[in-house]
C-alpha positions as CSV (number, residue, x, y, z in Angstrom):
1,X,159.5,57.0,124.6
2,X,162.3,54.5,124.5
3,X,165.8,54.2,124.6
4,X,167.3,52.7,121.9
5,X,167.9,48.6,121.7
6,X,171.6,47.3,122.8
7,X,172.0,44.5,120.4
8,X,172.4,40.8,121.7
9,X,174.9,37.8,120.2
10,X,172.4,37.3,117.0
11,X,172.3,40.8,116.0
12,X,169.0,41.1,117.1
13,X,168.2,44.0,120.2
14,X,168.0,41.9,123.4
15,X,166.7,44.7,125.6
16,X,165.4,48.3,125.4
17,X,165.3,51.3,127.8
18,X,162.2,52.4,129.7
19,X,162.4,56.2,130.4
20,X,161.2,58.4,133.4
21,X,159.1,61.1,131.5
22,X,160.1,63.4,134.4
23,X,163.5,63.4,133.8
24,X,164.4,62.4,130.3
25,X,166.3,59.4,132.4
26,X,166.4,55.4,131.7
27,X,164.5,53.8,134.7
28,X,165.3,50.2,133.5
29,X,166.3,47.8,131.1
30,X,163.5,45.6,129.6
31,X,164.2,42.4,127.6
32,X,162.6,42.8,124.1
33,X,160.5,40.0,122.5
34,X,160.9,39.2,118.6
35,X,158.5,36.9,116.5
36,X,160.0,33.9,117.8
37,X,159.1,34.8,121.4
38,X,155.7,35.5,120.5
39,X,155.1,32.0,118.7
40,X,156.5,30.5,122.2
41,X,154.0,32.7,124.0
42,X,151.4,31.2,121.6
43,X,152.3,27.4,122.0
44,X,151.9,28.2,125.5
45,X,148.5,29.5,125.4
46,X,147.5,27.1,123.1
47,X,148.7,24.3,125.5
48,X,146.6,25.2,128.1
49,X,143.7,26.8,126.7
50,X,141.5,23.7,127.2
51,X,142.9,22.9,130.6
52,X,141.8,26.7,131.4
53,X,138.2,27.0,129.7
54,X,137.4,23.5,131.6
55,X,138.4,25.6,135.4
56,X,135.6,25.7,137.5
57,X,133.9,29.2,137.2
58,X,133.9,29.6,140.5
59,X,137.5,29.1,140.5
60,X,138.4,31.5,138.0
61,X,136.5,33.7,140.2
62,X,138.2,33.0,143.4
63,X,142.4,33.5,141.4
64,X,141.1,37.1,140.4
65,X,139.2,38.1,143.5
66,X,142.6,37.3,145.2
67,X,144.7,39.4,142.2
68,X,142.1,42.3,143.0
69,X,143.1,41.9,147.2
70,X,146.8,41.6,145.6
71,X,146.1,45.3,143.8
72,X,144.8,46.8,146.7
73,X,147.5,45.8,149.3
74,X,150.1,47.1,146.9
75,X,148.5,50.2,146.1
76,X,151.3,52.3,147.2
77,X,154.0,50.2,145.6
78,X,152.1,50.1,142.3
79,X,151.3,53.6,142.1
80,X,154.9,55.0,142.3
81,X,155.9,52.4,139.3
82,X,153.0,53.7,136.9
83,X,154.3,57.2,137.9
84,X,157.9,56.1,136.9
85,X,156.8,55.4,134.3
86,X,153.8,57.7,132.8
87,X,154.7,60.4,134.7
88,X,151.1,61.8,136.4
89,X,151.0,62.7,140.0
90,X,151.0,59.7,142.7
91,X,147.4,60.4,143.7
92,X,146.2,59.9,140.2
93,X,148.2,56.7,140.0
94,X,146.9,55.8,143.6
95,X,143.3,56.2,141.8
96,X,144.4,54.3,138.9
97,X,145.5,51.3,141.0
98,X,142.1,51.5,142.3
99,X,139.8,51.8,139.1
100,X,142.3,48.8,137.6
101,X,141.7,46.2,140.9
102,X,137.8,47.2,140.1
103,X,137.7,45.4,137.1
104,X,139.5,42.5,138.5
105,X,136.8,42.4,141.1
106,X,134.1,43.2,138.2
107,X,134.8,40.9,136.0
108,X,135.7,38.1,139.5
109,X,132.0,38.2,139.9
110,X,131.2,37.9,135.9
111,X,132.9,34.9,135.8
112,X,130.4,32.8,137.7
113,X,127.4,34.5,135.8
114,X,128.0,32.7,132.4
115,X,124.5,31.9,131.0
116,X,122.9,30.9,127.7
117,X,119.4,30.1,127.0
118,X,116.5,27.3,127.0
119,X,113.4,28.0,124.6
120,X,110.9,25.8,122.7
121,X,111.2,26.4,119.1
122,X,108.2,27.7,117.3
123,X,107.1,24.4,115.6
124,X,106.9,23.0,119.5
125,X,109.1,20.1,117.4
126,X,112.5,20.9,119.4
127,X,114.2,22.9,121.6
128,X,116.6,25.9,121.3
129,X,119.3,25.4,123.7
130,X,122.2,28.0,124.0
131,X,125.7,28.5,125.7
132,X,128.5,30.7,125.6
133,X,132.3,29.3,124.9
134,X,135.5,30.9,125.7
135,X,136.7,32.2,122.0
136,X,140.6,30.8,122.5
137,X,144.0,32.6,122.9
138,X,143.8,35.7,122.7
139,X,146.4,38.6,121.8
140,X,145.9,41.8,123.8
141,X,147.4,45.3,123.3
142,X,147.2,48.2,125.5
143,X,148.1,51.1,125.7
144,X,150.7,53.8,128.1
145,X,148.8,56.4,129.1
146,X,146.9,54.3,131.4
147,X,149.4,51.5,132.2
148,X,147.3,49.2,135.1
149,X,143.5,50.2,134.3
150,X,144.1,49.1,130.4
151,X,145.9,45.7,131.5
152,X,142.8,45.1,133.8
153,X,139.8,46.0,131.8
154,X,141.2,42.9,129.6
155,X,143.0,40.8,131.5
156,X,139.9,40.2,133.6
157,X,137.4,39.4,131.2
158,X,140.0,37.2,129.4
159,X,140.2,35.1,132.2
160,X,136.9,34.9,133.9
161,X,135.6,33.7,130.4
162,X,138.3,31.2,130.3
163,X,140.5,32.5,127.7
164,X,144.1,32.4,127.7
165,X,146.6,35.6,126.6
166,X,149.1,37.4,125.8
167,X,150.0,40.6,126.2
168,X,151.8,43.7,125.1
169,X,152.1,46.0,126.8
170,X,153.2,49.6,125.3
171,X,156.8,50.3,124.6
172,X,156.8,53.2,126.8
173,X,155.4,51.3,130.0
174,X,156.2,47.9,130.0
175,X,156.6,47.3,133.6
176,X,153.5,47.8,134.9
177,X,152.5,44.9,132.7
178,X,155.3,42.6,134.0
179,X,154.5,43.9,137.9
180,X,150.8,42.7,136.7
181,X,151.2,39.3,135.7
182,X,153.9,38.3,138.1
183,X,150.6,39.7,140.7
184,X,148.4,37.0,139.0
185,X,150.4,34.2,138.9
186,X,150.8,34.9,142.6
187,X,147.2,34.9,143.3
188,X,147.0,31.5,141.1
189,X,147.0,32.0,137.6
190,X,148.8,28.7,136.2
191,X,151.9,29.2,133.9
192,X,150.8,29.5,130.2
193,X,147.3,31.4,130.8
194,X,148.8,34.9,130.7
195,X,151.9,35.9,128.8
196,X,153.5,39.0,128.3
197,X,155.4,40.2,125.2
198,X,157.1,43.2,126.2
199,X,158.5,44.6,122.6
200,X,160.3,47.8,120.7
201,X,159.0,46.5,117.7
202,X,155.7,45.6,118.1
203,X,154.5,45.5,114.1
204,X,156.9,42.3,113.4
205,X,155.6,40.6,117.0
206,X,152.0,41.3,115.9
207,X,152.4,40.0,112.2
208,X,153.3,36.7,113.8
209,X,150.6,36.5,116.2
210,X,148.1,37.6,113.5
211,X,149.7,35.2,110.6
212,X,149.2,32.3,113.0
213,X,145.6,30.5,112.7
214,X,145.9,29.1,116.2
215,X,145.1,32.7,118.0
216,X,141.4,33.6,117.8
217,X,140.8,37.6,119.3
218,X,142.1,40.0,119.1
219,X,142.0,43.3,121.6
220,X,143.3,46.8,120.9
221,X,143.6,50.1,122.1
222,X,145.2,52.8,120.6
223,X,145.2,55.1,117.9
224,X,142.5,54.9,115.3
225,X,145.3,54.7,112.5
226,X,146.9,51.8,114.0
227,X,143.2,50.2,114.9
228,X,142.7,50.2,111.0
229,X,145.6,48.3,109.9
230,X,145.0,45.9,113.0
231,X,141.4,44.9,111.4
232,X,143.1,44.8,108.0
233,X,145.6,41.9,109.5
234,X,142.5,40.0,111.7
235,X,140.4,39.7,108.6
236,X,143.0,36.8,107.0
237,X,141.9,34.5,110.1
238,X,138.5,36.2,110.7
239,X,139.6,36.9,114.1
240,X,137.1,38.3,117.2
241,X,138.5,41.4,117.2
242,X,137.9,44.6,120.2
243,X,138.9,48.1,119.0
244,X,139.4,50.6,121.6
245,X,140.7,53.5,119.4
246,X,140.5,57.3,119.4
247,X,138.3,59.9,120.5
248,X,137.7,63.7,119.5
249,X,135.6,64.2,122.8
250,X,133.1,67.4,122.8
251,X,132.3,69.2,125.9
252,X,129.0,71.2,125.5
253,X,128.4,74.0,128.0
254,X,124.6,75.2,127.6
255,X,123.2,78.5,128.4
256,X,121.0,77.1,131.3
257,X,124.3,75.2,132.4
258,X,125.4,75.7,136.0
259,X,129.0,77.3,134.9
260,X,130.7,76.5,138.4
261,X,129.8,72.4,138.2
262,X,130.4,72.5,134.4
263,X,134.1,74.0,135.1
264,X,134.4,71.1,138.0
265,X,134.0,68.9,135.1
266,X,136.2,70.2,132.9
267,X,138.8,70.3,135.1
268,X,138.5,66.3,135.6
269,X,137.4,65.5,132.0
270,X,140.1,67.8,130.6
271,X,143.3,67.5,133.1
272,X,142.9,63.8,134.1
273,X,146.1,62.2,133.5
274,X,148.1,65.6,131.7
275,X,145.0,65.4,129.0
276,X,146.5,62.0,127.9
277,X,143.4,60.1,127.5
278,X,140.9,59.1,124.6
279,X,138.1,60.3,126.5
280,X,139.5,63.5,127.5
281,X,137.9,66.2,127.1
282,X,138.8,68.0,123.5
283,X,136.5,70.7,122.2
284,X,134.8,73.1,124.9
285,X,131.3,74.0,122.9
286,X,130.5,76.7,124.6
287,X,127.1,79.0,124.4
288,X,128.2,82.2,123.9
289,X,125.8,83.4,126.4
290,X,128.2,81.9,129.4
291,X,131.0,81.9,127.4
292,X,132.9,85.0,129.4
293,X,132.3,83.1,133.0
294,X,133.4,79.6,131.7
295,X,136.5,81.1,130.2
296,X,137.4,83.6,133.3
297,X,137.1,80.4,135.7
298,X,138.9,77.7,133.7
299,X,141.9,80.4,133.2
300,X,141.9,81.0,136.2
301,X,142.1,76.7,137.4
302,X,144.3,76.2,134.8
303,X,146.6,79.3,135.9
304,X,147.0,77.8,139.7
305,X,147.9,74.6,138.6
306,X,151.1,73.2,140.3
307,X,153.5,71.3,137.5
308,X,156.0,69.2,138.5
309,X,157.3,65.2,138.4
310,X,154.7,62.9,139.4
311,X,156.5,61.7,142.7
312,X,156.6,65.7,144.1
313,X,153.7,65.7,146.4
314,X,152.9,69.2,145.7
315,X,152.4,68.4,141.5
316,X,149.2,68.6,140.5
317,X,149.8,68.2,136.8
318,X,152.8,65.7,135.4
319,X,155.2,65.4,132.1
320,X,153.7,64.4,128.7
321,X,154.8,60.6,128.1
322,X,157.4,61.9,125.4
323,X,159.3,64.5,123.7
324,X,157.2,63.8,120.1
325,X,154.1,64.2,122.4
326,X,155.1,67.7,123.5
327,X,155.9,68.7,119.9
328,X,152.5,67.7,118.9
329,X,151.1,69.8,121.5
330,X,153.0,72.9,121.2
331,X,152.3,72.2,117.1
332,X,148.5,72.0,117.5
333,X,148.4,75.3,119.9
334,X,150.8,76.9,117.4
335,X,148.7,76.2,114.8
336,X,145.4,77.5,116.3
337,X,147.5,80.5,117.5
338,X,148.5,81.3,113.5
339,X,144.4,81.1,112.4
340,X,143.3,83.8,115.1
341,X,143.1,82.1,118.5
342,X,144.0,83.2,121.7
343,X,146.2,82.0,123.7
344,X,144.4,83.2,127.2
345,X,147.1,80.9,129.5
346,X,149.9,78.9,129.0
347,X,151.0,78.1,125.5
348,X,154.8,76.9,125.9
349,X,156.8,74.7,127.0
350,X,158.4,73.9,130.2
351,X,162.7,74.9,130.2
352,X,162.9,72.0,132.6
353,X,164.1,68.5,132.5
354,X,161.4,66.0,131.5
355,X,158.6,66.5,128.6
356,X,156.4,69.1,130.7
357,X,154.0,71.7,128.8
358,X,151.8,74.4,130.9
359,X,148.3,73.6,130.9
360,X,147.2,76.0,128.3
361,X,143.2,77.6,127.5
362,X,142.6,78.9,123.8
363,X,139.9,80.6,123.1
364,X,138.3,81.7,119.6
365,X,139.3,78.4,118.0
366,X,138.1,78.3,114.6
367,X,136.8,75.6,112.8
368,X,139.6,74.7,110.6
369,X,142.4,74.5,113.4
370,X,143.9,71.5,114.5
371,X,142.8,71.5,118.0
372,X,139.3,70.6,116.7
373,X,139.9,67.5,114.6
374,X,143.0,66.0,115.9
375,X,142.9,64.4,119.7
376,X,145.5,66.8,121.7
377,X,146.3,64.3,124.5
378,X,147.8,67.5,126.3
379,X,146.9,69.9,128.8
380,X,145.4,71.9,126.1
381,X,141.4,73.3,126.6
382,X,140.4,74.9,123.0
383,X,137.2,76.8,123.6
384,X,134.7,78.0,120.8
385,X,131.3,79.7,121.3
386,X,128.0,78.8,119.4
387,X,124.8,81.1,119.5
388,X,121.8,77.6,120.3
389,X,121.7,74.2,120.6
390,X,121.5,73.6,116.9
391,X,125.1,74.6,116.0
392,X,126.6,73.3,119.2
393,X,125.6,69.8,118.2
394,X,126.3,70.0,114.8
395,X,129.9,71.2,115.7
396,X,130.0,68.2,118.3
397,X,129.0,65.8,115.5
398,X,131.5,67.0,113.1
399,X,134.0,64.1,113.6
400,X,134.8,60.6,112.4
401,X,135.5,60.0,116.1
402,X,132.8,58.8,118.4
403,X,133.9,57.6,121.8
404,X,132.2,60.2,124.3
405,X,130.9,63.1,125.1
406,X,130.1,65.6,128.1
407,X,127.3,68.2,127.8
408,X,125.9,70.5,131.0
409,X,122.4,71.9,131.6
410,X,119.8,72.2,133.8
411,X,117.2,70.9,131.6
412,X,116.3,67.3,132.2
413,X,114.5,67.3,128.9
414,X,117.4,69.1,127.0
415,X,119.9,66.5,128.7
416,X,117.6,63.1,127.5
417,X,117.4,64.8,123.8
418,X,121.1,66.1,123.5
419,X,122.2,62.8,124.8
420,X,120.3,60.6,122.4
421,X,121.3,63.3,119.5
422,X,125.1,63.3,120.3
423,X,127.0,60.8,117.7
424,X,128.9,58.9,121.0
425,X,129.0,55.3,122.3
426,X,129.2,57.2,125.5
427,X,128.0,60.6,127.3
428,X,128.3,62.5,130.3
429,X,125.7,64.0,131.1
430,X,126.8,67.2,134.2
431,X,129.5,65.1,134.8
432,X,133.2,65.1,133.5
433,X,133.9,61.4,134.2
434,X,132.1,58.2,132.5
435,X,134.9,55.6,133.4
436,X,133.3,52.4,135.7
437,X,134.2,49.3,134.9
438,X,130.1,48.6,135.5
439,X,129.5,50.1,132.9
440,X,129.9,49.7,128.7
441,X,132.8,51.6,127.6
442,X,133.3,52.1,123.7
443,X,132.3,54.1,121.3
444,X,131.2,54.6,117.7
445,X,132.3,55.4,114.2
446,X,136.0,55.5,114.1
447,X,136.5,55.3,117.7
448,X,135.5,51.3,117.1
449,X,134.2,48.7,117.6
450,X,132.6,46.5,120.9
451,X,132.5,47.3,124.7
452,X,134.6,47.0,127.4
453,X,133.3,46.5,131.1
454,X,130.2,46.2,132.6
455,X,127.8,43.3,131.8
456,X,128.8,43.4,127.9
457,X,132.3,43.5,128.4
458,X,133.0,39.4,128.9
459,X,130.8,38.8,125.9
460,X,133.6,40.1,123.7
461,X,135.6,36.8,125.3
462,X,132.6,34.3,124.7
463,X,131.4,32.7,121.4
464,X,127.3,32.1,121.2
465,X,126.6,28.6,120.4
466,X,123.4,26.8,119.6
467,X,122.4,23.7,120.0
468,X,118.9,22.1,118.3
469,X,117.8,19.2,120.9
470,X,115.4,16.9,119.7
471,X,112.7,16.2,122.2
């Protein structure tokens, strides 16, 4: 949520409002880049995109392993201003800090790890010699609900392969990203590599980068909505393109499941961050044989929960971003409410400053409610119980989303089949939390396209080339 835009001399809004999802209050005025600003930020990647590419990897290594010391030493400072701003509990945004410096440090090492390849072709007549290229400027768009860790998992990459950016940030938390690259250029990032374009009108800044030939990748995440008019603009200029977009995430509970670690799990993949995450938890798939026990212990963790602004100590759970996020909620759990659910806790809204919503378990969700084919992004677990195997997978299949999914049982066998069946770039297998930023995180169908961290997640920033040497 934003405030609206105070207008400057040319009619145009000069600044907009960032708000404390806690309150309802503004925390700060933001200046608000238009298409001119973003064609600026583009001559300056563009003018030292070469200069950049040609850095010494080790170099490029050495400016982000001191951004990643930078994060750390500022945890605490850090962490309050994505609170500010998002609203979740400090010690989730002290955790957030810490994932975010990770792929600083990640992608630090990466950096220095370029390779390509030396082969004799088949004909023994020349040899096949490849290397990787940074792809160019790129244009990088993150989203709120993870205001450091999304910069980061970018940013880092970006960089270590020698590409220049620029950024937007999300309306809604725009000053983590400024905090961010001010950190960078601190630890040595030269003027022109990273540029951020915070905006209240991101489509017209976004036409302009995408209309212009001279940007060459293009990295989202967001909504899968958004993600598909994003590949619709990329295609003029046949742009790299990264899609990060929305997930519908299934959480299978089997009858040989142990019901105390699969609650555990659901606690983290469920209430991490309010709910507010792609790979949160959506659907509980539950056998009906441990139905009852999964359902009496996650009323009763979601019943002691502790709601409150992020910066209260004793708040275990936070504010939703916005007041259109807490109507969808309330909507959705309305919805499944009208078609014969039960609401077993929660199910309202707060009558308190600040977007808050009680973290809410429905149970007997039937197939054609809301809560199973939209993404909540709330503090919402809708539970519905299957009789085998068969139909719990083919209910956790039945989705154009595809980013991850969690599944308990004991069965080592069951777990290596259910994985490989599930229709996810990523699963959890007895654990609620697949996040590393050594690891490949994306997913499939409409949740998008390419990987982001681990060993993969540079080559999104690199361009094979091939060279035929005559010998």
């Amino acid at each position: 949520m934003h405030e609206p835009r105070s207008e400057g001399a040319s009619g145009r809004a000069a600044t907009f409002g960032v708000v404390d999802p806690a309150t309802g209050e503004r925390l700060a005025l933001v200046a608000d880049a238009g298409p001119a600003d973003a064609i600026r930020a583009l001559d300056a990647a563009e003018a030292v995109q070469e200069s950049w590419a040609a850095t010494a990897p080790r170099v490029r290594s050495e400016i982000l392993h001191r951004a990643y010391e930078l994060m750390v030493q500022r945890t605490d400072e850090l962490a309050r201003l994505a609170t500010l701003e998002m609203g979740r509990p400090l010690a989730e945004s002290r955790a957030e800090v810490a994932y975010a410096a990770e792929f600083l440090r990640w992608f630090a090492e990466e950096a220095v790890r370029i390779g390509g390849d030396y082969r004799v072709a088949p004909g023994g007549d020349f040899r096949i010699v490849t290397t990787r290229q940074p792809v160019g400027p790129c244009y990088l768009i993150t989203p709120w609900n993870f205001p450091l860790a999304m910069l980061t998992r970018k940013i880092g990459p970006a960089l270590a392969a020698g590409c220049t950016v620029i950024l937007k940030p999300a309306e809604a938390t725009p000053l983590c990203g400024l905090a961010l690259a001010a950190l960078l250029a601190e630890a040595g990032v030269p003027d022109g590599v990273v540029n951020v374009l915070p905006t209240a009108d991101p489509a017209r800044l976004t036409d302009a980068l995408l209309g212009d030939g001279r940007l060459r990748k293009l990295s989202f995440t967001g909504s899968t909505g958004v993600g598909v008019r994003l590949l619709e603009q990329s295609a003029r200029h046949v742009l790299r393109v990264s899609m990060e977009l929305g997930g519908n995430a299934p959480f299978l509970v089997f009858d040989d499941a142990d019901v105390d670690a699969a609650i555990e799990g659901a606690m983290l993949a469920k209430m991490r961050n309010m709910g507010q995450s792609c790979v949160a938890a959506n659907r509980f798939i539950v056998h009906e044989a441990v139905a009852e026990r999964f359902t009496a212990g996650l009323r009763a963790r979601f019943a002691a929960l502790r709601v409150g602004p992020g910066l209260d100590p004793e708040s275990q759970v936070g504010p939703l971003i916005d007041e259109a996020a807490r109507t969808k909620v309330a909507s959705l759990v309305s919805d499944a409410a009208d078609k014969g659910a039960t609401i077993e806790v929660g199910g309202s809204a707060l009558d308190r400053p600040g977007f808050f919503y009680a973290p809410t378990v429905v149970t007997g969700v039937p197939e054609d409610a809301s809560l199973t084919s939209e993404e909540i992004f709330g503090p919402v677990a809708a539970i519905a119980t299957y009789p085998d195997e068969a139909s719990m997978l083919t209910a956790a299949n039945a989705t154009t989303a595809g980013l991850v999914a969690f599944a308990y049982t004991r069965d080592v066998n069951r777990a290596m089949r259910v994985g490989e069946a599930l229709q996810t770039g990523m699963v959890g297998l007895n654990r609620g939390l697949v996040s590393n930023p050594a690891a490949p995180f994306g997913g499939v169908k409409h949740s998008g396209l390419g990987r982001e961290g681990g060993e993969e997640g540079i080559t999104e920033y690199l361009e094979l080339k091939y060279l035929a040497l005559q010998t």
